[in-house]
CHARMM internal coordinates of N, CA and C (Angstrom, degrees):
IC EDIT
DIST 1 N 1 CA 1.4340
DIST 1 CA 1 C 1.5326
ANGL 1 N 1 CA 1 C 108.53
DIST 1 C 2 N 1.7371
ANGL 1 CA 1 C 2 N 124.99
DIHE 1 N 1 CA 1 C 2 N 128.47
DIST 2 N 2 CA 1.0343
ANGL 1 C 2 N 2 CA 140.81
DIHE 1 CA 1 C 2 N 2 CA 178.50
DIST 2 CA 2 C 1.7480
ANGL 2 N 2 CA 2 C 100.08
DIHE 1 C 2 N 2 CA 2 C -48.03
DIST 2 C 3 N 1.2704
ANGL 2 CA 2 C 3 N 130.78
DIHE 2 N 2 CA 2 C 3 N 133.32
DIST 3 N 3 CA 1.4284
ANGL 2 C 3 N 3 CA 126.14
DIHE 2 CA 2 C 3 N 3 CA 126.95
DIST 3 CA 3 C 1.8477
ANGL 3 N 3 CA 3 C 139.19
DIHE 2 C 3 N 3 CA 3 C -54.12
DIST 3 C 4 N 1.1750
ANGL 3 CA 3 C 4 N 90.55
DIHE 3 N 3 CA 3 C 4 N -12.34
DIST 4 N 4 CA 1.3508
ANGL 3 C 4 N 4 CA 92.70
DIHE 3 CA 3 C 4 N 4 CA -171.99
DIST 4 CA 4 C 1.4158
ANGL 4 N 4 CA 4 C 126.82
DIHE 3 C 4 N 4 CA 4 C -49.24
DIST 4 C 5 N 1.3511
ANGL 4 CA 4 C 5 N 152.32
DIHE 4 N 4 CA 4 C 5 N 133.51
DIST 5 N 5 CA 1.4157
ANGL 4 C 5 N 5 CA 149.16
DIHE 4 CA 4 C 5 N 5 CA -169.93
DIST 5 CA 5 C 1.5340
ANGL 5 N 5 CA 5 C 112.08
DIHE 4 C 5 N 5 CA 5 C -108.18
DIST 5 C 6 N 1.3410
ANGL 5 CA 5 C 6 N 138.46
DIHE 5 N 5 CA 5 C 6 N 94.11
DIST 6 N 6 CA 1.1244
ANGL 5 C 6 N 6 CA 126.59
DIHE 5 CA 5 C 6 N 6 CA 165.69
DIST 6 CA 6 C 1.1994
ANGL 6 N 6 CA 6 C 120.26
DIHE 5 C 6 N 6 CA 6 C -25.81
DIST 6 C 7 N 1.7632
ANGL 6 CA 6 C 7 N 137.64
DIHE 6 N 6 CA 6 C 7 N 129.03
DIST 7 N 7 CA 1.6879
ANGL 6 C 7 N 7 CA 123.26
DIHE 6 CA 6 C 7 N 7 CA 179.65
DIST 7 CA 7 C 0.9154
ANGL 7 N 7 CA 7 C 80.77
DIHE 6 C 7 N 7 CA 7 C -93.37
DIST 7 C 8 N 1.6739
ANGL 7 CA 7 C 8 N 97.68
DIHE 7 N 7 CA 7 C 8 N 164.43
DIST 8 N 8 CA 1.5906
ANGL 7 C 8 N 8 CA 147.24
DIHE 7 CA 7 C 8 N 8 CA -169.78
DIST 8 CA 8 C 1.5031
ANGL 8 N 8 CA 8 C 109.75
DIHE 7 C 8 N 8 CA 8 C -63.79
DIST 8 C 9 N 1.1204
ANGL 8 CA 8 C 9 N 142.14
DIHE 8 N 8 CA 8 C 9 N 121.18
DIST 9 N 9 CA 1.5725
ANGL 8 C 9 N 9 CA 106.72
DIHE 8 CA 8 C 9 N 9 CA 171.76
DIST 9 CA 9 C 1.8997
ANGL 9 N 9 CA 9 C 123.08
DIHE 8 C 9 N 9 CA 9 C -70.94
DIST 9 C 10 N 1.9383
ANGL 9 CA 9 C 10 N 95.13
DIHE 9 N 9 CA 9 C 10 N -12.22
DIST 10 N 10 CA 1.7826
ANGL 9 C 10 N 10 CA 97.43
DIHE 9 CA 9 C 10 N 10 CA 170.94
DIST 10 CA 10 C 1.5049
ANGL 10 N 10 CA 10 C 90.15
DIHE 9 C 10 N 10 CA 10 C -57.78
DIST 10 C 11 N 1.0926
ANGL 10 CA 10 C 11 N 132.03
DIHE 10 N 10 CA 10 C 11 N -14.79
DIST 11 N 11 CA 2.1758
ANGL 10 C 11 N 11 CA 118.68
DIHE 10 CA 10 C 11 N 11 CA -157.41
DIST 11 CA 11 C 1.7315
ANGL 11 N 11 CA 11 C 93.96
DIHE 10 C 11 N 11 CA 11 C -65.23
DIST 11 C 12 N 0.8871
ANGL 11 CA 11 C 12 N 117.97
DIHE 11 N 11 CA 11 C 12 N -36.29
DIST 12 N 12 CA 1.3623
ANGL 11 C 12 N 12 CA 137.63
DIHE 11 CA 11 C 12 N 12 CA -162.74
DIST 12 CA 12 C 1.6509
ANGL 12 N 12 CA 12 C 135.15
DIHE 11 C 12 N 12 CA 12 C -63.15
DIST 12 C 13 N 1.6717
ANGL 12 CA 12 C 13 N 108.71
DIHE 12 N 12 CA 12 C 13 N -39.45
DIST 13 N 13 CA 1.1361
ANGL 12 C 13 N 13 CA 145.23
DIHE 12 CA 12 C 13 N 13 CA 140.66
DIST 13 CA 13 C 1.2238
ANGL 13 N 13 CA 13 C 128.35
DIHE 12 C 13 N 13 CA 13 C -40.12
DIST 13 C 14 N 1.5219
ANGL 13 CA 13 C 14 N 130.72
DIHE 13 N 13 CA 13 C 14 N 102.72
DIST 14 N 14 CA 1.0240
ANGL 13 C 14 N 14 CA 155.32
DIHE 13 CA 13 C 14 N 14 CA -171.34
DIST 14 CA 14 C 2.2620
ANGL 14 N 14 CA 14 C 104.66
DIHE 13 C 14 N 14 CA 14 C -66.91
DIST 14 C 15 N 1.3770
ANGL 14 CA 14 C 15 N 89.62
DIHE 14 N 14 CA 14 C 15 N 120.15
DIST 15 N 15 CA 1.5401
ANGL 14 C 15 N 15 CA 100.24
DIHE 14 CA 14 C 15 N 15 CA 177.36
DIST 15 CA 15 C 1.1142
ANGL 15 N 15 CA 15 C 115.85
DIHE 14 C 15 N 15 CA 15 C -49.51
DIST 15 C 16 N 1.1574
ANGL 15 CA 15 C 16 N 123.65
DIHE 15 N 15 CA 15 C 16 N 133.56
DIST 16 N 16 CA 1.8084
ANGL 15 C 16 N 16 CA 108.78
DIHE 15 CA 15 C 16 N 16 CA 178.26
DIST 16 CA 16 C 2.0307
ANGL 16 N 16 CA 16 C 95.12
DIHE 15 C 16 N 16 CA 16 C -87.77
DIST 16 C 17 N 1.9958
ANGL 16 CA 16 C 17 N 95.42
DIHE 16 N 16 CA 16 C 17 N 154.85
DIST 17 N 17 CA 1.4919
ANGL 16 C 17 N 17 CA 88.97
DIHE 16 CA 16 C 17 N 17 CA -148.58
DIST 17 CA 17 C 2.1655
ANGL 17 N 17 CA 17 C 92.45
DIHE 16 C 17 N 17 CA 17 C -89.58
DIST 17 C 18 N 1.1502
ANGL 17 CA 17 C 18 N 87.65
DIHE 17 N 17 CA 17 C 18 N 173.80
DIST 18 N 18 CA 1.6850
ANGL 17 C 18 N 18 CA 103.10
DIHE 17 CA 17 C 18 N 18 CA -164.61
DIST 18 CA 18 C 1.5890
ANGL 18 N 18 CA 18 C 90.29
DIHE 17 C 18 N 18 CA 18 C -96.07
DIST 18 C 19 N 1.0965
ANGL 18 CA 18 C 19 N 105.87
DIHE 18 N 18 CA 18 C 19 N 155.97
DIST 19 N 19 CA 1.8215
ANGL 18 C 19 N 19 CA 128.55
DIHE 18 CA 18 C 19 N 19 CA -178.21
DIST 19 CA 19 C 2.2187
ANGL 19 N 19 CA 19 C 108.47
DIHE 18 C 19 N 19 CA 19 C -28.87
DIST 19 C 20 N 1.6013
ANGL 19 CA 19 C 20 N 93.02
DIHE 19 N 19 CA 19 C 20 N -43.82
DIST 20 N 20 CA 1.0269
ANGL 19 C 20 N 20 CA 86.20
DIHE 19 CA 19 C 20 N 20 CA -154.88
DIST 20 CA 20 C 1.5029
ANGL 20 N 20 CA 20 C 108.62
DIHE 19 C 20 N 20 CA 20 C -86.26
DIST 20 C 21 N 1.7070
ANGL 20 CA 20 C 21 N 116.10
DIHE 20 N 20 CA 20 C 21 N -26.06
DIST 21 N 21 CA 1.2266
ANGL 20 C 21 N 21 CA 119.63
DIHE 20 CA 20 C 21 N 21 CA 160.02
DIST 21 CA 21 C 1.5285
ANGL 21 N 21 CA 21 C 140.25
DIHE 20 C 21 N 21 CA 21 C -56.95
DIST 21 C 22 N 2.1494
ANGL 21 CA 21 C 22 N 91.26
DIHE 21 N 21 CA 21 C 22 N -23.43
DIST 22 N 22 CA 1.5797
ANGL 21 C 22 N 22 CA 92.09
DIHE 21 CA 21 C 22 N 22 CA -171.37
DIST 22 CA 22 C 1.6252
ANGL 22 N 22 CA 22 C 100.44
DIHE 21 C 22 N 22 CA 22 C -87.90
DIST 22 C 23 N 1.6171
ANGL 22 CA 22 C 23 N 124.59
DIHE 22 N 22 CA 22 C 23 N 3.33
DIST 23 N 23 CA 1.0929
ANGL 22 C 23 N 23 CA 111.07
DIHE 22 CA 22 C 23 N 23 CA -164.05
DIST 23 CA 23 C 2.0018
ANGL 23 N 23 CA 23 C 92.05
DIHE 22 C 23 N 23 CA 23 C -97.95
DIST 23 C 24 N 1.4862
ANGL 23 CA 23 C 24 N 98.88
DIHE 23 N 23 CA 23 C 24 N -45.99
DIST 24 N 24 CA 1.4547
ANGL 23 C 24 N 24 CA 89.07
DIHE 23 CA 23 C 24 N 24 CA 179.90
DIST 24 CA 24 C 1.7752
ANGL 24 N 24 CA 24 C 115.63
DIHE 23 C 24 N 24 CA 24 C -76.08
DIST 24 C 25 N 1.3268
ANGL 24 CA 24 C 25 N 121.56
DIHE 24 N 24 CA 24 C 25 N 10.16
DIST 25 N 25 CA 1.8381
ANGL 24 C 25 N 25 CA 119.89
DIHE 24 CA 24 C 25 N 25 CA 146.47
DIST 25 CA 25 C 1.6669
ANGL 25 N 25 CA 25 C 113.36
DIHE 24 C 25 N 25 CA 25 C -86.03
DIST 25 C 26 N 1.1417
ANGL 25 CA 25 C 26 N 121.67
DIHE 25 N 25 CA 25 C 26 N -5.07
DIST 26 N 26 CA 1.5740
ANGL 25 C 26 N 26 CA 116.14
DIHE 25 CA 25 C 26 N 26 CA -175.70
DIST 26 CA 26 C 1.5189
ANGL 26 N 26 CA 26 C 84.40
DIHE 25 C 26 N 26 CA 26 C -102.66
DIST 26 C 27 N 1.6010
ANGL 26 CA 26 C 27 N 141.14
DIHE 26 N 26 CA 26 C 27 N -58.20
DIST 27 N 27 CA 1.3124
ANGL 26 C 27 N 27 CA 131.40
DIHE 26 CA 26 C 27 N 27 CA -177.11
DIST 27 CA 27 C 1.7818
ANGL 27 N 27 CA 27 C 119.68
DIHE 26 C 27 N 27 CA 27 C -39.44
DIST 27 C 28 N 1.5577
ANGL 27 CA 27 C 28 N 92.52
DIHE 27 N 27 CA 27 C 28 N -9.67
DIST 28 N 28 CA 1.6547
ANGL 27 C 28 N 28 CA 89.97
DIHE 27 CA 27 C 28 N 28 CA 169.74
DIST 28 CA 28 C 1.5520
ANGL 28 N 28 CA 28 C 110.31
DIHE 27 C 28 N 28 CA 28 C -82.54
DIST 28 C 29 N 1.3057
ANGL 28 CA 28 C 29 N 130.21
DIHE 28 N 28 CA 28 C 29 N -11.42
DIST 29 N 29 CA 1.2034
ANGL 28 C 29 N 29 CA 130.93
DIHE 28 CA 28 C 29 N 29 CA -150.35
DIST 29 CA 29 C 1.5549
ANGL 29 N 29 CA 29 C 92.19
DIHE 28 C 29 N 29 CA 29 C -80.48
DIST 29 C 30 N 1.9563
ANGL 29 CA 29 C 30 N 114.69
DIHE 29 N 29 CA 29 C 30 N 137.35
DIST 30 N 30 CA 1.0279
ANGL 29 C 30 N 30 CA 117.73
DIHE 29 CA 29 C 30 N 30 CA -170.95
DIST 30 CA 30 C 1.7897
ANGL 30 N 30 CA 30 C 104.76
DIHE 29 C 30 N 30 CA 30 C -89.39
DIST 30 C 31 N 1.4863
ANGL 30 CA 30 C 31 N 100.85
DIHE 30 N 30 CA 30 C 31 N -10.23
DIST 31 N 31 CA 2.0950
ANGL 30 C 31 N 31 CA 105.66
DIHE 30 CA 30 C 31 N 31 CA 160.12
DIST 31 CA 31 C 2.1710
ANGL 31 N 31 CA 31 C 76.54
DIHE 30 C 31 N 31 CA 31 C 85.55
DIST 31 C 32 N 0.8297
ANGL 31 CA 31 C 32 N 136.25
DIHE 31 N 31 CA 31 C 32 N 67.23
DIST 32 N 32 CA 1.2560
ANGL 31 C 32 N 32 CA 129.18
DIHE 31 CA 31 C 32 N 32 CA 177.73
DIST 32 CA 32 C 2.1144
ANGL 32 N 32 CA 32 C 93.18
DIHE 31 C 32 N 32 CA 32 C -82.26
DIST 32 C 33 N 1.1113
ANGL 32 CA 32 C 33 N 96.56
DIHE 32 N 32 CA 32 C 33 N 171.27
DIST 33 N 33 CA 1.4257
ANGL 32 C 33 N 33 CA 96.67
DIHE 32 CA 32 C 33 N 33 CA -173.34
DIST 33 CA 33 C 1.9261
ANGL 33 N 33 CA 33 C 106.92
DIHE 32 C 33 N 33 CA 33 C -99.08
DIST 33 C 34 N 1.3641
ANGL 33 CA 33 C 34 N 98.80
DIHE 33 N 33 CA 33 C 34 N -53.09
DIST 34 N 34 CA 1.4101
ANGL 33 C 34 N 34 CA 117.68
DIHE 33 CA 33 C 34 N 34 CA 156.52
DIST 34 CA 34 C 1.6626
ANGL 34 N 34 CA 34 C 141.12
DIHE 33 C 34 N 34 CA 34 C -36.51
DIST 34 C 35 N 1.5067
ANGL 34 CA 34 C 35 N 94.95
DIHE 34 N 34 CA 34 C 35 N -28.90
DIST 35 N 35 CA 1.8761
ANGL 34 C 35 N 35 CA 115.32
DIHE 34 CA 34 C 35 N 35 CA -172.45
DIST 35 CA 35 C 1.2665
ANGL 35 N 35 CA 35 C 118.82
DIHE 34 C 35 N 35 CA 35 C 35.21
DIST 35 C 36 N 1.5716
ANGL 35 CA 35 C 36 N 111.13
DIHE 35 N 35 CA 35 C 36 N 69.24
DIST 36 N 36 CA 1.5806
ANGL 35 C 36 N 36 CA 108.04
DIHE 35 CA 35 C 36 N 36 CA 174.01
DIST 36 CA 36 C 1.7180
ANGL 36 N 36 CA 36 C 109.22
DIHE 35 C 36 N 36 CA 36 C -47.62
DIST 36 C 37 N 1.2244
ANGL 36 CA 36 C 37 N 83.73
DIHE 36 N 36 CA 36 C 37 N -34.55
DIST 37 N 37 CA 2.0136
ANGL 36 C 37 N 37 CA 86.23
DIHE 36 CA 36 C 37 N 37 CA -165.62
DIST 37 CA 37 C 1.5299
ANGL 37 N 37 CA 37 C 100.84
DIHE 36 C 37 N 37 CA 37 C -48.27
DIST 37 C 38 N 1.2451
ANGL 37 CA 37 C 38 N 121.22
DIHE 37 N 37 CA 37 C 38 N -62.17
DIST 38 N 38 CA 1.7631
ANGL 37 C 38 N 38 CA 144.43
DIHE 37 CA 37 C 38 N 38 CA 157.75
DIST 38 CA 38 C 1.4051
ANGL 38 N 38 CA 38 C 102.96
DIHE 37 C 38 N 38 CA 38 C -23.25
DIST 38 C 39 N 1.3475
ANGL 38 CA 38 C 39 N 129.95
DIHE 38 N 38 CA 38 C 39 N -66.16
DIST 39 N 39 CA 1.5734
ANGL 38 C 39 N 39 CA 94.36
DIHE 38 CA 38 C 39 N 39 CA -169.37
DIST 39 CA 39 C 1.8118
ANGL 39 N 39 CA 39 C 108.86
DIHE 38 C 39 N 39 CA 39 C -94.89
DIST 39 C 40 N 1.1830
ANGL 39 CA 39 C 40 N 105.52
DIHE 39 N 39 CA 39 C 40 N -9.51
DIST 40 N 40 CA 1.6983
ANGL 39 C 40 N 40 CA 102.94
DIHE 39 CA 39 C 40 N 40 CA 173.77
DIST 40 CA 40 C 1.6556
ANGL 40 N 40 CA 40 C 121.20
DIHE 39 C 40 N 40 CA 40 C -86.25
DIST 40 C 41 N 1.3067
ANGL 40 CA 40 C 41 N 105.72
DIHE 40 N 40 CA 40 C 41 N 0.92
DIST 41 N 41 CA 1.3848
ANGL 40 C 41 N 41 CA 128.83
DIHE 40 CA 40 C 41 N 41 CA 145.63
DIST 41 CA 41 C 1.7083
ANGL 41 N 41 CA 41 C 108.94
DIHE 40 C 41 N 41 CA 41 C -14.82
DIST 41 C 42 N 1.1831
ANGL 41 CA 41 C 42 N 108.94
DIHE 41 N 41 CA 41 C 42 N 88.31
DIST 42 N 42 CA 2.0091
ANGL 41 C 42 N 42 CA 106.43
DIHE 41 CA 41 C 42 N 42 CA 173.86
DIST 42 CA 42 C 1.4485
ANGL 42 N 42 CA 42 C 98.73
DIHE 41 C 42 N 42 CA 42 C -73.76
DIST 42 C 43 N 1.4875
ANGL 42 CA 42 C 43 N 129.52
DIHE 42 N 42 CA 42 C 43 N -15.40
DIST 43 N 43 CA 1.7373
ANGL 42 C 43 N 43 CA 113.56
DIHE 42 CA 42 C 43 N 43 CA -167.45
DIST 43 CA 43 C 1.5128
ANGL 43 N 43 CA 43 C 95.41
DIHE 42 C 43 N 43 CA 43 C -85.44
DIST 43 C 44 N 1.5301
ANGL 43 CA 43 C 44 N 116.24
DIHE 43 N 43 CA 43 C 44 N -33.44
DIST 44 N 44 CA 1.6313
ANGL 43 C 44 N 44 CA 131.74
DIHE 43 CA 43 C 44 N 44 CA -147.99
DIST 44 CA 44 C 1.6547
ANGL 44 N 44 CA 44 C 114.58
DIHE 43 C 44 N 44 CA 44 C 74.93
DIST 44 C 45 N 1.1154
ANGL 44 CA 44 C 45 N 89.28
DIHE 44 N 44 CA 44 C 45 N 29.95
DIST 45 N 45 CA 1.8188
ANGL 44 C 45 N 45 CA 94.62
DIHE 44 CA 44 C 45 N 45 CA -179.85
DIST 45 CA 45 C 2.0155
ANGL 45 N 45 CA 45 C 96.44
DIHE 44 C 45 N 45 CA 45 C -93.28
DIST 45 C 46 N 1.0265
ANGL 45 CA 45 C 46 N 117.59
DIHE 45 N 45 CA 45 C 46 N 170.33
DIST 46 N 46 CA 1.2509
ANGL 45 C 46 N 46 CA 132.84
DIHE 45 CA 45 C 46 N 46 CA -156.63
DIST 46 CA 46 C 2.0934
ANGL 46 N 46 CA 46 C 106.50
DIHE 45 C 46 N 46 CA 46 C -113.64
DIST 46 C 47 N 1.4758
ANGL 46 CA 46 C 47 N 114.99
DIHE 46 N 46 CA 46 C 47 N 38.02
DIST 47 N 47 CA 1.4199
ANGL 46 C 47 N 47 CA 111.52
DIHE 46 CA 46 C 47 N 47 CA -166.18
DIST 47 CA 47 C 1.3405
ANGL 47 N 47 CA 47 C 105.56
DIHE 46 C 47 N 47 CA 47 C -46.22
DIST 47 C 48 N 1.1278
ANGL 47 CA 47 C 48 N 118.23
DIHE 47 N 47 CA 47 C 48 N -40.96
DIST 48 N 48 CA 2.0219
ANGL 47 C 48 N 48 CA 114.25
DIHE 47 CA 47 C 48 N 48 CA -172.41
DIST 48 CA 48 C 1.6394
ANGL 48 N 48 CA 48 C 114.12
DIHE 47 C 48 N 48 CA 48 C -30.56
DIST 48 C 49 N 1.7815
ANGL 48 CA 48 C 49 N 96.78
DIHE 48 N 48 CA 48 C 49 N -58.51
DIST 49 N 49 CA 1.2594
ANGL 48 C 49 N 49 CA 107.59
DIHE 48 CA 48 C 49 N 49 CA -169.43
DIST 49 CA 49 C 1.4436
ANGL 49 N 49 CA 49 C 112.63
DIHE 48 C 49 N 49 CA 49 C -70.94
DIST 49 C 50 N 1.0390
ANGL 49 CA 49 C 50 N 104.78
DIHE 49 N 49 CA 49 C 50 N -58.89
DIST 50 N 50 CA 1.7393
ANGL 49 C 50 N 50 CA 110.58
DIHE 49 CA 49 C 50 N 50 CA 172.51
DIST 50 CA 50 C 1.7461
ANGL 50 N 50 CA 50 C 112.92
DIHE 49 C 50 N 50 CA 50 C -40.13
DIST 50 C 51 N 1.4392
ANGL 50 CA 50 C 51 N 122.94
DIHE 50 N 50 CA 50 C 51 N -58.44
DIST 51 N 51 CA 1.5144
ANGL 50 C 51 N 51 CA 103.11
DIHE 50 CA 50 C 51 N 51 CA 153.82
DIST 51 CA 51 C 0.9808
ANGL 51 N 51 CA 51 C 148.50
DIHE 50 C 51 N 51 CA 51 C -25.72
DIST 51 C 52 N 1.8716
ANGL 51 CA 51 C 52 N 98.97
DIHE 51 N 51 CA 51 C 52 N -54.59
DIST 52 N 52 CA 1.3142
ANGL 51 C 52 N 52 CA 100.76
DIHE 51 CA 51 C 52 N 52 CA -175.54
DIST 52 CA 52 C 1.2395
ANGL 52 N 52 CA 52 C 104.40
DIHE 51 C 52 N 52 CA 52 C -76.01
DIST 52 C 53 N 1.2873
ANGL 52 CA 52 C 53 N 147.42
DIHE 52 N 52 CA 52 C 53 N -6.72
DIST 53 N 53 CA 1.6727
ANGL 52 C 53 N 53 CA 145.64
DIHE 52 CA 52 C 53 N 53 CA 162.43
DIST 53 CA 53 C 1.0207
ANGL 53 N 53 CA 53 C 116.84
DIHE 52 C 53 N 53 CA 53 C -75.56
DIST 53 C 54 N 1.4297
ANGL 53 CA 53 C 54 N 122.23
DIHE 53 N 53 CA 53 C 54 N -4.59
DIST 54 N 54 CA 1.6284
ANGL 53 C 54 N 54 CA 115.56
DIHE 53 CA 53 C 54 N 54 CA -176.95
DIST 54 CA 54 C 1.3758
ANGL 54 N 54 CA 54 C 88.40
DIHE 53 C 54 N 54 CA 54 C -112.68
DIST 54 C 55 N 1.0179
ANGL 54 CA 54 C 55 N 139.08
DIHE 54 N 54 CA 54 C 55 N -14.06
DIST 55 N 55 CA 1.6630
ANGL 54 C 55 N 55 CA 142.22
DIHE 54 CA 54 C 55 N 55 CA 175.23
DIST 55 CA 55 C 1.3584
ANGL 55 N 55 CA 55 C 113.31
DIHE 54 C 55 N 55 CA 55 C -56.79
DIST 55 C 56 N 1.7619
ANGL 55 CA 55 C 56 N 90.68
DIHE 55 N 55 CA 55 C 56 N -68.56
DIST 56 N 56 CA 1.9255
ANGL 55 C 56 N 56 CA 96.04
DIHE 55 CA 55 C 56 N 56 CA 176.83
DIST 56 CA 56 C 1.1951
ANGL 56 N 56 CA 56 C 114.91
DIHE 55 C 56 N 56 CA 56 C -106.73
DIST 56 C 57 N 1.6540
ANGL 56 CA 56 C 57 N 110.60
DIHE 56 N 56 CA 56 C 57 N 30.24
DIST 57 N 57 CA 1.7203
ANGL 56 C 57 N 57 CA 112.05
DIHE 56 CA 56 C 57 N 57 CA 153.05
DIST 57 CA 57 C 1.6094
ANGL 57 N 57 CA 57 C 105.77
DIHE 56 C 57 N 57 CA 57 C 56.47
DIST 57 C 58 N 1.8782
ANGL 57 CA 57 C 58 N 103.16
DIHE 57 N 57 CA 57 C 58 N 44.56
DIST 58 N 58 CA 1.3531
ANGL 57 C 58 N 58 CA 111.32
DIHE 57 CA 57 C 58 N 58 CA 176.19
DIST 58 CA 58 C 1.4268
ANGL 58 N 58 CA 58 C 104.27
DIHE 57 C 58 N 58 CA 58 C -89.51
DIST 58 C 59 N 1.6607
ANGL 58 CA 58 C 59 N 138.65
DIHE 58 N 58 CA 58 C 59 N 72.29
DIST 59 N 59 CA 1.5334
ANGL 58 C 59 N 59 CA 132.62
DIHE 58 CA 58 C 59 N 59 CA 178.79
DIST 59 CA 59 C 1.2167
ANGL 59 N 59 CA 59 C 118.23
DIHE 58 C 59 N 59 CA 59 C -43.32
DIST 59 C 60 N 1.5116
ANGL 59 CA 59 C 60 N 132.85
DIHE 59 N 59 CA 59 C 60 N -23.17
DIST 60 N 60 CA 1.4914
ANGL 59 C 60 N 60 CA 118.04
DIHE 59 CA 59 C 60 N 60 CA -156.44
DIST 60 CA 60 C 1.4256
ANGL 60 N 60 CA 60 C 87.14
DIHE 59 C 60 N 60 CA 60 C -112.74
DIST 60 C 61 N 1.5477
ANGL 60 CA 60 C 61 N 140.94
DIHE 60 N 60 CA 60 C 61 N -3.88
DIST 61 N 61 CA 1.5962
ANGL 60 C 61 N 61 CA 145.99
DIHE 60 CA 60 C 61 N 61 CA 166.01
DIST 61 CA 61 C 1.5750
ANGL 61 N 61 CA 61 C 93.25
DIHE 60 C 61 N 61 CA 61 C -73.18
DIST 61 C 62 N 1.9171
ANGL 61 CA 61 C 62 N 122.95
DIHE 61 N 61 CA 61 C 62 N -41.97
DIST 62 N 62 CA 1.5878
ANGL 61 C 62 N 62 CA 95.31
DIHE 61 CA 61 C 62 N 62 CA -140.93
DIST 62 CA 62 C 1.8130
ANGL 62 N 62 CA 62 C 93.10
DIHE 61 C 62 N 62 CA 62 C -99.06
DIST 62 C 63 N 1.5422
ANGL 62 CA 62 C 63 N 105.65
DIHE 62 N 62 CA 62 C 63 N 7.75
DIST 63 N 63 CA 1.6981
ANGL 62 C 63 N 63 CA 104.02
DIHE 62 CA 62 C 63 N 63 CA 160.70
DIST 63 CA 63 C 1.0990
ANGL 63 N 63 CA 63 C 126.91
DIHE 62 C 63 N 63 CA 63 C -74.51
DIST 63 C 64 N 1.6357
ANGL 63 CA 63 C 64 N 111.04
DIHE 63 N 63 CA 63 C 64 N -12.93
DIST 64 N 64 CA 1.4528
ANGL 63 C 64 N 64 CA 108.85
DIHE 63 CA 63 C 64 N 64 CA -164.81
DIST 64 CA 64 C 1.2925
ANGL 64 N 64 CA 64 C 92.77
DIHE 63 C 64 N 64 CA 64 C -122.66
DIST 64 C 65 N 1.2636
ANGL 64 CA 64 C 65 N 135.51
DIHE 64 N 64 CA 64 C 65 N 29.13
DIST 65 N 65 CA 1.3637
ANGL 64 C 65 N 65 CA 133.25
DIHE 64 CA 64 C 65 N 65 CA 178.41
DIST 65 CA 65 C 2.0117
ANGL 65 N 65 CA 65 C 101.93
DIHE 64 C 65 N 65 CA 65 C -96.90
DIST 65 C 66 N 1.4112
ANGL 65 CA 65 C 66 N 103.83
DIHE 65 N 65 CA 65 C 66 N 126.42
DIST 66 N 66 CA 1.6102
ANGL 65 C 66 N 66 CA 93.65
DIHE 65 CA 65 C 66 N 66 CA -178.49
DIST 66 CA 66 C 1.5451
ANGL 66 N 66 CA 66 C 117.05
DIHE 65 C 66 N 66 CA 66 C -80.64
DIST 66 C 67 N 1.3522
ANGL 66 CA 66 C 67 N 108.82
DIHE 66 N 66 CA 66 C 67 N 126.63
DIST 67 N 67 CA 1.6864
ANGL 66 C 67 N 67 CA 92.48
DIHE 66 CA 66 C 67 N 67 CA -166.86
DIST 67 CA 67 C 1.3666
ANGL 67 N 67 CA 67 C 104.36
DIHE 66 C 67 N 67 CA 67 C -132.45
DIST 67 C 68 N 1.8772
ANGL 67 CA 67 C 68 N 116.22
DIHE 67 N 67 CA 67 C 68 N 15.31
DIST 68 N 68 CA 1.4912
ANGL 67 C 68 N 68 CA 81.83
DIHE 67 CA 67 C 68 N 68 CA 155.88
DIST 68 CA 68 C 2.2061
ANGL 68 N 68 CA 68 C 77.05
DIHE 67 C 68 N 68 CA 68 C -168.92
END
COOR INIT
IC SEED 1 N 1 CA 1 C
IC BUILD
């Protein structure tokens, strides 16, 4: 009899990141003034702004940021 285990398809699914990771992926942000990221947006969600609130740990900006 095979051992083999079919994987999960949850296996597959990317972790959503924890406080300390999402702050050092927004410290990549080059702060453009324009936000290509923002209008090439496929959801129409607004990432520029929401970065830049998780950057300088603006909480009452990243409630009102629309993100989905």
């Amino acid at each position: 009899m095979s051992t083999y285990k079919k994987p999960d398809y949850m296996d597959e699914i990317t972790k959503p990141f924890d406080v300390r990771t999402a702050m050092e992926e927004a410290s990549r942000c080059l702060l453009c003034h324009d936000a290509p990221c923002s209008r090439a947006c496929p959801a129409g969600t607004d990432p520029g702004s929401f970065i830049m609130s998780l950057r300088f740990r603006n909480e009452n900006l990243l409630t009102k940021v629309k993100t989905f």
